[in-house]
C-alpha positions in Angstrom: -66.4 21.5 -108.4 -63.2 23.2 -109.6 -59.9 21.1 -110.3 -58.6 22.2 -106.8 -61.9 20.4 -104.6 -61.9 17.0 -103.2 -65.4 15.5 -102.5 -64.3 12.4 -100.5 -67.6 10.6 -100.4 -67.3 10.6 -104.6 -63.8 8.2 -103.6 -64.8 4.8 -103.6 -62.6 3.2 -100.7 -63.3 0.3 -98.3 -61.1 2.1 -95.8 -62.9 3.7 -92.6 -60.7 6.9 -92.5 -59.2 8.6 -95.7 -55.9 10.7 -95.2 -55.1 13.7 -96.5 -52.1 15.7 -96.5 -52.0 19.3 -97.3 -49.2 22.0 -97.0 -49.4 24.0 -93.8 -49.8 27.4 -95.3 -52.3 26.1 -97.7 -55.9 27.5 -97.6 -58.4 24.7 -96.9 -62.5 24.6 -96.4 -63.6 21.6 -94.3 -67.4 21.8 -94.5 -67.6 18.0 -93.0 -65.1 16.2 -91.1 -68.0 13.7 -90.4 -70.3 12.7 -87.9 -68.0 10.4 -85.9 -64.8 12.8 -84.9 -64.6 14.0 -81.3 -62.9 17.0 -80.6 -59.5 16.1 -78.4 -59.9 12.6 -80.4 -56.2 12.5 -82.1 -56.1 8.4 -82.7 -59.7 8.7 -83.7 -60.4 5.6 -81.3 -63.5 7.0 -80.5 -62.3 7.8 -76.6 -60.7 11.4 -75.6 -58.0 10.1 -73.3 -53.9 10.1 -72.0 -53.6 7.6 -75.6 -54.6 10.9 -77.4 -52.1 13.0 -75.2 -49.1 10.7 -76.0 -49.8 11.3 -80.0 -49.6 15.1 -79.4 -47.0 14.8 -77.6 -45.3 12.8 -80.4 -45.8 14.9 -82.8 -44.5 17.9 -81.0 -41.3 15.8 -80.3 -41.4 14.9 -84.3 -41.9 18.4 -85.3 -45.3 17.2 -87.2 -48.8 19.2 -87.7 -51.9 17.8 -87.5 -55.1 19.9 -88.0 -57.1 17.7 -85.8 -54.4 18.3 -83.0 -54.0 21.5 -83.2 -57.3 22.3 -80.8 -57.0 26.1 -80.4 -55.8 26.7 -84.0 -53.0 29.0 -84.1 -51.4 26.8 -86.7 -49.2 25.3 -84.0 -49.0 22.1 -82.2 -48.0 22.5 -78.7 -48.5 22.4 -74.7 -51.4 24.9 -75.2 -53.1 21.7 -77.4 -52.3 19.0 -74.7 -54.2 21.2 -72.0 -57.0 21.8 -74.4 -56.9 17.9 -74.4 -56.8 17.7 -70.5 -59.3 19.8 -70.2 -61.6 17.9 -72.5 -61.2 14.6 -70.3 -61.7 16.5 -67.2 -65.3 17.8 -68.3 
């Protein structure tokens, strides 16, 4: 592992969730985001639903990026990700 890698399960933390912030232009390999995220799942409550909607729609308002959020990955956060969201609850 070079100076720049973050192993996550070598952290020792009683928290559920770790966060991690990283500069939007930076150049990031996620080989595991874990076995409990659902795509569309932007609270991480476990439910795709209108509570995951609102929080896009919050951040777009905020002017905030969020990987998870950003569903079609063009590096934006936008309408396009709230109707990938919509669509996701309507399957």
């Amino acid at each position: 592992m070079n100076p720049s890698e973050i192993n996550l399960e070598d952290q020792e933390s009683n928290l559920q969730y770790q966060l991690l912030t990283i500069p939007k232009h930076a150049v990031v390999q996620i080989n595991n985001i874990g076995d409990g995220y659902t795509q569309g799942d932007i609270n991480v409550d476990g439910i795709v639903n209108v509570n995951d909607i609102v929080a896009v729609v919050n951040m777009i308002l905020a002017g905030e990026y969020n990987l998870f959020a950003d569903l079609n990955v063009d590096e934006i956060v936008n309408v396009n990700d709230i109707v990938a969201i919509i669509n996701i609850i309507l399957d």
